[in-house]
N, C-alpha and C positions, 0 to 999 in steps of 0.2 A: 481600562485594563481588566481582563479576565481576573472574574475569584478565584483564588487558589483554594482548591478540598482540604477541607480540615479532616486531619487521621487520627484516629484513639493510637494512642504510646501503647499500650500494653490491654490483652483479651486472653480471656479463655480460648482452651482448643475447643470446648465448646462450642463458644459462641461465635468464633473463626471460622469453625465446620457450616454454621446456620446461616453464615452470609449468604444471600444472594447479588447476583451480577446480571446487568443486561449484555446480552449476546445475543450476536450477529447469529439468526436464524437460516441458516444456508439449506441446502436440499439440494439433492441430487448428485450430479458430480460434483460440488462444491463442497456439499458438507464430507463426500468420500474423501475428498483431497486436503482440508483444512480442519473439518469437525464444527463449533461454534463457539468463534472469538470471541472475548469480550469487542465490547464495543468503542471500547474507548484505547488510547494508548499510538505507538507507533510501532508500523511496519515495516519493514527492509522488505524490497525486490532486487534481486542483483542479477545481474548476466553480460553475458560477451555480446559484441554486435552480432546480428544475423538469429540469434537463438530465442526470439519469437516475445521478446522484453517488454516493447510496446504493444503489441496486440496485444499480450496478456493484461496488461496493466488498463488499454479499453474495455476489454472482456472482465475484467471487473469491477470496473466502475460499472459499468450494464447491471453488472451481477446485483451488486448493492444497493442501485436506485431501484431497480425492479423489489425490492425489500422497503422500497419508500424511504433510503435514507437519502439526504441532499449531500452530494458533491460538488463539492469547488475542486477544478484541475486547474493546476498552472501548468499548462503547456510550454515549459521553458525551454524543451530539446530543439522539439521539431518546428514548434510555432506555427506560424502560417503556411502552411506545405503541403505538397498535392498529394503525398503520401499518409501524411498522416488525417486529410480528408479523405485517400482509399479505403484508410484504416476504420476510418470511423463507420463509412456506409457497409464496408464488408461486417463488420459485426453488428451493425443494427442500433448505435447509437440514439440517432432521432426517434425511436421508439421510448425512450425513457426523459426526452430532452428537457423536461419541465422540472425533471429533479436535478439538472446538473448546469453550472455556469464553468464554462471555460475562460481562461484568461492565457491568450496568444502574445504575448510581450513580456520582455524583460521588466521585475521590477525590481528596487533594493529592499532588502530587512526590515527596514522601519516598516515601509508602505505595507509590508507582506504580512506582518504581525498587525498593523492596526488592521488591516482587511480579517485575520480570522478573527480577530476582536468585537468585531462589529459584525461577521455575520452568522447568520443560524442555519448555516450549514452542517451535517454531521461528520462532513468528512472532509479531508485536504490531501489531496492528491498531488502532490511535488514531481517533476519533470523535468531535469534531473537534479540532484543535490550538488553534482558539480555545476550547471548550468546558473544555479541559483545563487552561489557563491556566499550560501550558509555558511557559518564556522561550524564547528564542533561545539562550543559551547553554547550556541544558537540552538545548536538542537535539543541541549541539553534546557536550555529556556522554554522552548515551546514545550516539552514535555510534561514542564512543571507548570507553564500558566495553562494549558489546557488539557487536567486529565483527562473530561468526557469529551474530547472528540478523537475523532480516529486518523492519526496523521499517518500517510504515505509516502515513505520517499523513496522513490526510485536514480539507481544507484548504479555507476558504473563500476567494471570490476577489470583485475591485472589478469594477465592471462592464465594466472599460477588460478585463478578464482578470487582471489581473494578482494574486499572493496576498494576502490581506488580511492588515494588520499583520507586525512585525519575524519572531515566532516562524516565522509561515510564508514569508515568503520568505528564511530559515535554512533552510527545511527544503527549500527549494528549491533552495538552492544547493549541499545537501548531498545532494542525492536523486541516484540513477544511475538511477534509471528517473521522467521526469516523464512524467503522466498528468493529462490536459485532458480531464472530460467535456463533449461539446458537442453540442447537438441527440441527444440517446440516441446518444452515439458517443465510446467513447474512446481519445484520439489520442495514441498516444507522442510525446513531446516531445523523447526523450533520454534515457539512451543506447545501449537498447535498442530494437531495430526487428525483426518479422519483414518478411511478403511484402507483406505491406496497410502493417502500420505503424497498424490501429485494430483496433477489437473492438466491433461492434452492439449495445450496450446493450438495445435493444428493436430489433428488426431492423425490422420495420414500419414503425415512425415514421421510425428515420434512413434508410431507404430515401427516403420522401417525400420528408424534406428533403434530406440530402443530393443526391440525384436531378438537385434543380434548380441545387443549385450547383454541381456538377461538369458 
């Protein structure tokens, strides 16, 4: 089982101001749309179908192994599917393939926890958290057994927006960085922002649309 960090009770503001943190080194349109995460902790990605959810969430796994971190994706949406091998070649995955282990199958909780337990991966990419059939309280576990890595869950959502079922709006109240696919556009929520505060999923399309509503 993962160490859990040990936290000082009580600091100066001081010596609270002096801390440093490792962060995610982004550039370009990444660091415009997010800024530089910590590294560790968890994420929320939410969106309606069709609004560009998966690509994005390939397009940054790309992002962050080209950064040299290791991802693990459990591919529990789509699985084995031709779409989501289109998905993979259109963005250029196998360019990065040696940082990243995909896992195509359902597995349960236990397995899924001794899996980040045992590897030295930096990052865990969840697909989807309904698919995965997390609790809420699971989420609230993995948080605490593993602060330095950087857990992902990607996350379905009601039409109103808002995350569908208990697990995921856990995971949105636990996420430091929330991400809203919308119109091929994804919009940080919190707590991270760069210059824009999104990132053009498909830059075509959210041009069109976006366009008109701005």
């Amino acid at each position: 089982m993962a160490k859990k960090a040990t936290r000082q009770r009580a600091t100066s503001i001081t010596n609270f101001l002096s801390m440093t943190f490792d962060v995610i080194e982004f550039t370009g349109e990444w660091l415009l749309a997010f800024g530089r995460p910590e590294k560790g902790g968890i994420w929320y990605v939410g969106g309606r179908p069709t609004n560009g959810k998966t690509s994005f969430v390939v397009q940054l796994i790309k992002a962050l192994a080209l950064l040299g971190m290791r991802v693990r994706f459990y591919n529990f949406e789509e699985q084995q599917s031709r779409t989501m091998q289109d998905t993979i070649r259109r963005v250029g995955l196998e360019e990065v393939a040696k940082n990243i282990v995909m896992i195509n199958s359902l597995i349960g909780y236990k397995e899924l926890k001794e899996e980040i337990t045992n590897t030295r991966n930096d990052v865990i990419v969840i697909d989807t958290i309904q698919k995965s059939g997390i609790s809420a309280k699971q989420v609230e576990e993995l948080r605490e057994l593993f602060p330095n890595k950087l857990i992902i869950f990607v996350c379905h959502v009601l039409p109103n927006g808002l995350p569908d079922k208990q697990p995921a709006t856990q995971v949105y109240r636990e996420a430091s960085l929330k991400i809203f696919c919308d119109r091929h556009r994804a919009i940080s929520q919190g707590r991270y922002f760069g210059e824009l505060g999104y990132f053009n999923i498909w830059k075509e399309k959210a041009d069109e649309y976006w366009a008109v509503v701005e």
